[in-house]
N, CA and C atoms as a LAMMPS dump frame, in Angstrom:
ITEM: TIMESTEP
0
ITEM: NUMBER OF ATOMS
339
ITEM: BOX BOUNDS ff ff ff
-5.0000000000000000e+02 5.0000000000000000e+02
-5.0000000000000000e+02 5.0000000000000000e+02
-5.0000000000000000e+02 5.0000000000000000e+02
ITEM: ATOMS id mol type element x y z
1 1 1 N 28.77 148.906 88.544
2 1 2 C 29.311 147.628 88.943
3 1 3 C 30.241 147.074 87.855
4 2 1 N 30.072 147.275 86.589
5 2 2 C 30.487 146.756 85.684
6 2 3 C 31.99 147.454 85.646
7 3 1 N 32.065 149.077 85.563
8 3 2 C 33.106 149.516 85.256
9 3 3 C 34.201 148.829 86.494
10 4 1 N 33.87 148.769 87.955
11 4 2 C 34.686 148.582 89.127
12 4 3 C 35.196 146.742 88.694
13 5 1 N 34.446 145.919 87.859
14 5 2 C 35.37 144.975 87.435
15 5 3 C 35.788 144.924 86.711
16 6 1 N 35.496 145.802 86.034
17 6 2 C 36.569 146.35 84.83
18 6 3 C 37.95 146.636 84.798
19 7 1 N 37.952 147.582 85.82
20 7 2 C 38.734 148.155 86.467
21 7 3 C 39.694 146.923 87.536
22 8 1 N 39.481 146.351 87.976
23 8 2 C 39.871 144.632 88.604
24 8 3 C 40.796 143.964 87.776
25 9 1 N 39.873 143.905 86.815
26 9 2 C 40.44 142.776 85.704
27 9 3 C 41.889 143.386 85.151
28 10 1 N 41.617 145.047 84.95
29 10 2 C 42.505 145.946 84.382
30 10 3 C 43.709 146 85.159
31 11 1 N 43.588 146.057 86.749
32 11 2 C 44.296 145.774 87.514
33 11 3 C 45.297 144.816 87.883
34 12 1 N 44.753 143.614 88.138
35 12 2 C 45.275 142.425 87.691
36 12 3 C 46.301 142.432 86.541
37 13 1 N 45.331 142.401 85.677
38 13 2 C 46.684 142.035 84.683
39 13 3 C 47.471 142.849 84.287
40 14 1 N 47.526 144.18 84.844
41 14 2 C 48.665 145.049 84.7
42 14 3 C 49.949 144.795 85.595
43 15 1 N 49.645 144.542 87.081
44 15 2 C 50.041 143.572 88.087
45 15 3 C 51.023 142.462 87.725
46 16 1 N 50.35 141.976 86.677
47 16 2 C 50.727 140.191 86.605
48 16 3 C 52.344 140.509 85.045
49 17 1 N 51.584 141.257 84.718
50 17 2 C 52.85 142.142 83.711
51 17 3 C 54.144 142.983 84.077
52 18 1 N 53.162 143.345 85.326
53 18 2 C 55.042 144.409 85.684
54 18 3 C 56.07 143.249 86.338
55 19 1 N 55.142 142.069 87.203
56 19 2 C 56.035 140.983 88.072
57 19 3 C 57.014 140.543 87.164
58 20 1 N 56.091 139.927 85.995
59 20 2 C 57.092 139.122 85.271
60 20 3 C 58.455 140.427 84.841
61 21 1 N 57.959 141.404 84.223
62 21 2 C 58.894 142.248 84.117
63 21 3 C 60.217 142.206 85.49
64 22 1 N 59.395 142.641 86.083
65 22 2 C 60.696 142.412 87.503
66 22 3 C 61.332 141.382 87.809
67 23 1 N 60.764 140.774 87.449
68 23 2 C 61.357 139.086 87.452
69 23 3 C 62.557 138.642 86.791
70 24 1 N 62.619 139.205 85.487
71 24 2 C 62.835 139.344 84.063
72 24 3 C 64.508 140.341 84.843
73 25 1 N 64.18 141.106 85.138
74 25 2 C 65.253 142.366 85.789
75 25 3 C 66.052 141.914 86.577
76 26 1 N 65.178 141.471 87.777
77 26 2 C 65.874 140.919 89.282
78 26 3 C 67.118 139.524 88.57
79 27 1 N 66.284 138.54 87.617
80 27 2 C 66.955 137.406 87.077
81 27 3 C 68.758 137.795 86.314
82 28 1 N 68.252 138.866 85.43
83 28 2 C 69.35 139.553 84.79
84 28 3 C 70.659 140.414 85.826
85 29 1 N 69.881 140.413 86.694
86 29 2 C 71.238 141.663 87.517
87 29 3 C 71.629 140.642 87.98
88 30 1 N 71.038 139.159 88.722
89 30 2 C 71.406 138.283 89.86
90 30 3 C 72.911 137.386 88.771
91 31 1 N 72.299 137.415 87.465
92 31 2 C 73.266 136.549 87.115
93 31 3 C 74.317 136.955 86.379
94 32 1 N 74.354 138.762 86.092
95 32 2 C 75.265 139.364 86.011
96 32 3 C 76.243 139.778 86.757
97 33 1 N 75.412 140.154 88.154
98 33 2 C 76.315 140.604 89.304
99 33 3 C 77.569 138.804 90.31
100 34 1 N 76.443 138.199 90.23
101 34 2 C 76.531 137.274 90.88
102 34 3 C 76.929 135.924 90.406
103 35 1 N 76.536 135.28 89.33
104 35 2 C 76.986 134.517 88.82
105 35 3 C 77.886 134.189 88.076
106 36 1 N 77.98 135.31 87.144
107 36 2 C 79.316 134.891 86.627
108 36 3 C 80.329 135.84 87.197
109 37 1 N 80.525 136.495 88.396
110 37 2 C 81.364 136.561 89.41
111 37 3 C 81.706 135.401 89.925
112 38 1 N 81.262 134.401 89.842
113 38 2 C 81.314 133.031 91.016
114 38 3 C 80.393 132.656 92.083
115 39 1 N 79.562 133.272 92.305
116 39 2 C 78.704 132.564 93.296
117 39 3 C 78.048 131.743 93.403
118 40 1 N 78.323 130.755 94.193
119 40 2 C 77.795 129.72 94.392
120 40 3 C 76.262 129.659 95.277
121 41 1 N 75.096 129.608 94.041
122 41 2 C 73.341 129.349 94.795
123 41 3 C 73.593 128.617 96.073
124 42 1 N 73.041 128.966 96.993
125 42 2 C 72.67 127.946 97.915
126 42 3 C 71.824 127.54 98.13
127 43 1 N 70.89 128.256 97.477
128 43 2 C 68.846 127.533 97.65
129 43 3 C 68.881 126.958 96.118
130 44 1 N 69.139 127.819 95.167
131 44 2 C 68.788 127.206 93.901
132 44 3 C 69.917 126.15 93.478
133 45 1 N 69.334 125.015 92.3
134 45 2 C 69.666 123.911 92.273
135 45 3 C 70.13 124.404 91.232
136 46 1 N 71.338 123.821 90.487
137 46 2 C 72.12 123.656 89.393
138 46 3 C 72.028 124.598 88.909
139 47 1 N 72.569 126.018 89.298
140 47 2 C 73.286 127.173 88.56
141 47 3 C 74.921 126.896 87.918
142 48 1 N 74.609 127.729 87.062
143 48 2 C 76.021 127.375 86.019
144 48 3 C 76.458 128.852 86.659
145 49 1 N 77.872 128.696 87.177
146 49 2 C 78.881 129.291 87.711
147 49 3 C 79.876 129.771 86.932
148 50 1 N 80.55 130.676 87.254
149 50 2 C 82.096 130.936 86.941
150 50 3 C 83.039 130.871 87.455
151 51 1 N 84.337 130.254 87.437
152 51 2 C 85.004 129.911 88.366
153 51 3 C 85.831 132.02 88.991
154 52 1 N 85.342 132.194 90.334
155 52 2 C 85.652 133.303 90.339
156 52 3 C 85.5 133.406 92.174
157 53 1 N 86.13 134.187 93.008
158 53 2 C 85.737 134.768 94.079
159 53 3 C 85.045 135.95 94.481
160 54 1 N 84.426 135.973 95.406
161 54 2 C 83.602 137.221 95.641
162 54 3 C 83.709 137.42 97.433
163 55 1 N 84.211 138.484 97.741
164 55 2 C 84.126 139.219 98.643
165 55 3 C 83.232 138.68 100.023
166 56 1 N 83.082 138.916 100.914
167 56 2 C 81.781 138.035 101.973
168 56 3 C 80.846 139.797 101.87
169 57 1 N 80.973 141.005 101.33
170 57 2 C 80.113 141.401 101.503
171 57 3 C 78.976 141.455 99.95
172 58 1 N 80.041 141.49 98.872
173 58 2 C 78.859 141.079 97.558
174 58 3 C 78.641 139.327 97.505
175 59 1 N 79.46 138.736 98.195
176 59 2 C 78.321 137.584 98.407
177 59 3 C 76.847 137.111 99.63
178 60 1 N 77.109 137.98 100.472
179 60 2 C 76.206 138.828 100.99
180 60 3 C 74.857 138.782 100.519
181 61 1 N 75.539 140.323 98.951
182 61 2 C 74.435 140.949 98.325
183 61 3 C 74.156 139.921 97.897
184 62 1 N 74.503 138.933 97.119
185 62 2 C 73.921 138.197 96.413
186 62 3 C 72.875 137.044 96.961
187 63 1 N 73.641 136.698 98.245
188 63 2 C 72.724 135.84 98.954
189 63 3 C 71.17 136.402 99.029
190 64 1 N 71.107 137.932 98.927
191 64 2 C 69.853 138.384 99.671
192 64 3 C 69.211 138.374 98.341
193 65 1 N 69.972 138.668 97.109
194 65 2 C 69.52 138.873 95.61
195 65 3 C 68.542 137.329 95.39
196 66 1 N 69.391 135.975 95.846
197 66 2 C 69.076 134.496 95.787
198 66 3 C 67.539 134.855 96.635
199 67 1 N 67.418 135.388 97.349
200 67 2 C 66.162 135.563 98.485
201 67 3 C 64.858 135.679 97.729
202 68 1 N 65.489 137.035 97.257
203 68 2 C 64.066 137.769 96.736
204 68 3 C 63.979 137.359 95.488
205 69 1 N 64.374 136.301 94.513
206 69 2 C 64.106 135.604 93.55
207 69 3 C 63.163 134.572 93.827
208 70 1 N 63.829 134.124 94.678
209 70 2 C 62.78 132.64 95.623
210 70 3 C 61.375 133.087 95.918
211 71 1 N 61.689 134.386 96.766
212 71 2 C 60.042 134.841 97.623
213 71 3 C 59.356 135.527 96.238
214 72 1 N 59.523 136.029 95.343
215 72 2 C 59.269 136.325 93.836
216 72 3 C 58.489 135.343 93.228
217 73 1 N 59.388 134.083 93.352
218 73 2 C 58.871 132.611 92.816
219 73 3 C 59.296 133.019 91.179
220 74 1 N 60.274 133.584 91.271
221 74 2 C 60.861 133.898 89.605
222 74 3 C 61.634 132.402 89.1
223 75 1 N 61.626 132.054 87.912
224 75 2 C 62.394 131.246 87.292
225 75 3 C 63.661 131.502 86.659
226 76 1 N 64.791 131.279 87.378
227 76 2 C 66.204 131.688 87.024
228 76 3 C 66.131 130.469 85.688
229 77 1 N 66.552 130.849 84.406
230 77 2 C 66.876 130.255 83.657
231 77 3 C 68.005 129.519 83.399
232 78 1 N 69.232 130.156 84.186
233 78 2 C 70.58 129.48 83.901
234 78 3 C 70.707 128.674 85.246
235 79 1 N 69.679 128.566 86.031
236 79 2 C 69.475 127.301 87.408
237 79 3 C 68.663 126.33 87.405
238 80 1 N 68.614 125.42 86.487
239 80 2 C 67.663 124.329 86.235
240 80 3 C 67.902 123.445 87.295
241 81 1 N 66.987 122.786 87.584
242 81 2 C 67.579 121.696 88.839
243 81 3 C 67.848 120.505 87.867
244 82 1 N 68.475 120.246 88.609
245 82 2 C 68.981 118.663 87.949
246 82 3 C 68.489 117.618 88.613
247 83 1 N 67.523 116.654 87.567
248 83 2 C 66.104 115.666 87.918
249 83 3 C 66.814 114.509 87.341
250 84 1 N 67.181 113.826 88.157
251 84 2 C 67.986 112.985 88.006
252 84 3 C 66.987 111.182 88.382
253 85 1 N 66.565 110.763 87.096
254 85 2 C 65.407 109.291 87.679
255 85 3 C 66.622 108.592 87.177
256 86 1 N 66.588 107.365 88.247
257 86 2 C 67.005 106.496 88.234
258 86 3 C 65.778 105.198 87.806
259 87 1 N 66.353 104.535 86.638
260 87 2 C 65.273 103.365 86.678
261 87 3 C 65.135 102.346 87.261
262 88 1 N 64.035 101.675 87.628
263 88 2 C 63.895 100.852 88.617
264 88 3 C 64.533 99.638 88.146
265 89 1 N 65.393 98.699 89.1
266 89 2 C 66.108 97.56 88.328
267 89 3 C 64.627 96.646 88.062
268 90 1 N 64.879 95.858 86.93
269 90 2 C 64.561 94.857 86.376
270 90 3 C 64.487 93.825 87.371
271 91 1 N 63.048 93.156 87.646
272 91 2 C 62.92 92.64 88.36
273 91 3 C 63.596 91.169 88.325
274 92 1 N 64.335 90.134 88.991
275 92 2 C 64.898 89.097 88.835
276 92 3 C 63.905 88.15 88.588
277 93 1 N 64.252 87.054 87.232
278 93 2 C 63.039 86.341 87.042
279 93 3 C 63.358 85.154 88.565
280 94 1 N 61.819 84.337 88.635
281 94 2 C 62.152 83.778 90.045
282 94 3 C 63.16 82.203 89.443
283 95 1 N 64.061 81.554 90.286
284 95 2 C 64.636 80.494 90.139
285 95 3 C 63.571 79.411 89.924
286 96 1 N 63.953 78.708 89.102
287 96 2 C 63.273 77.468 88.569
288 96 3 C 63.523 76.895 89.612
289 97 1 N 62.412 75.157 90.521
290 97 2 C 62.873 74.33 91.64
291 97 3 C 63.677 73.653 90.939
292 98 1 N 64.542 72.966 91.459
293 98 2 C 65.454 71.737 91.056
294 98 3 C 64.637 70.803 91.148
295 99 1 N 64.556 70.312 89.621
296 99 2 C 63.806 69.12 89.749
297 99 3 C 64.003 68.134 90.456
298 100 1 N 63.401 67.237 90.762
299 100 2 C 62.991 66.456 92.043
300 100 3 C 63.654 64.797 91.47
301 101 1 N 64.263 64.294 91.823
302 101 2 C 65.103 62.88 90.764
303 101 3 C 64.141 61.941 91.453
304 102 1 N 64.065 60.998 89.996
305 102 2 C 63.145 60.164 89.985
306 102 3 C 63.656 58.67 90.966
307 103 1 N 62.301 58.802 91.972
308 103 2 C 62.86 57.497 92.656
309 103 3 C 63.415 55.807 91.944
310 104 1 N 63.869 55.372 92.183
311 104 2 C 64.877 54.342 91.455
312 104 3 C 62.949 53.241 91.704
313 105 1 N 62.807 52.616 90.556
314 105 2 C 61.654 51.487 91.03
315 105 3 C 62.939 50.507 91.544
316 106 1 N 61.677 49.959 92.709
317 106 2 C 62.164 48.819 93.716
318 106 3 C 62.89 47.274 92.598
319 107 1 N 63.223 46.541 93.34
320 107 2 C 63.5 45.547 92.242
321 107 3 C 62.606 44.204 92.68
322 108 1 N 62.012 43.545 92.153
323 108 2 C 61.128 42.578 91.872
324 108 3 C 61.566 41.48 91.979
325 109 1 N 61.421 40.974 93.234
326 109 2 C 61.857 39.637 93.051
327 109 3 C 61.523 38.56 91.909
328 110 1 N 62.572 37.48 91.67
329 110 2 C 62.722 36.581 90.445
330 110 3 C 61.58 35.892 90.745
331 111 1 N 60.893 35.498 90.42
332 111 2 C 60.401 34.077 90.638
333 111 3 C 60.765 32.814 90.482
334 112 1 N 60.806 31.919 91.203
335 112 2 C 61.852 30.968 91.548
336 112 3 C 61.083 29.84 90.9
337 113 1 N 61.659 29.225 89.574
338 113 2 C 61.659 28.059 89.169
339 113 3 C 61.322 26.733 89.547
């Protein structure tokens, strides 16, 4: 029993080593072939480009290259998204009431002599 999770564990993380490796590969050809050719990501957010044209069939390839990066769940390094917070405005302090003007006192009759 022991050796067969052994063997699991061994598995696994040999697994979890070649992905990143491929990852690592797939990332490098996509942004050799494709990016700084000019292609413009259409799933990924803020890739740095080259100003360049590409063909509709190697942009194509590349579209499908953009695919299997995504379904990979690889992290393109030169496609950071751009996280853009806006801060919340400052709330307006509330208006003071207009003070209220003081009624005039009545006038008092004289008393008559």
């Amino acid at each position: 029993m022991r050796l067969l999770s052994t063997l699991l564990a061994v598995l696994l993380c040999a697994s979890l080593i070649h992905a990143s490796r491929r990852c690592k590969k797939m990332e490098k050809r996509f942004v050799k072939k494709c990016l700084n050719k000019g292609y413009d990501a259409k799933t990924l957010e803020g890739c740095e480009t080259t100003d360049g044209h590409l063909g509709r069939r190697k942009a194509r390839r590349c579209g499908k290259m953009e695919q299997k990066l995504i379904a990979e769940e690889c992290n393109v390094k030169s496609c950071k998204p751009e996280i853009i917070i806006e801060p919340e405005p400052e709330p307006q302090p509330e208006p003071e009431p207009e003070p209220q003007p003081e009624p005039e006192p009545e006038p008092q009759p004289e008393p008559e002599p």
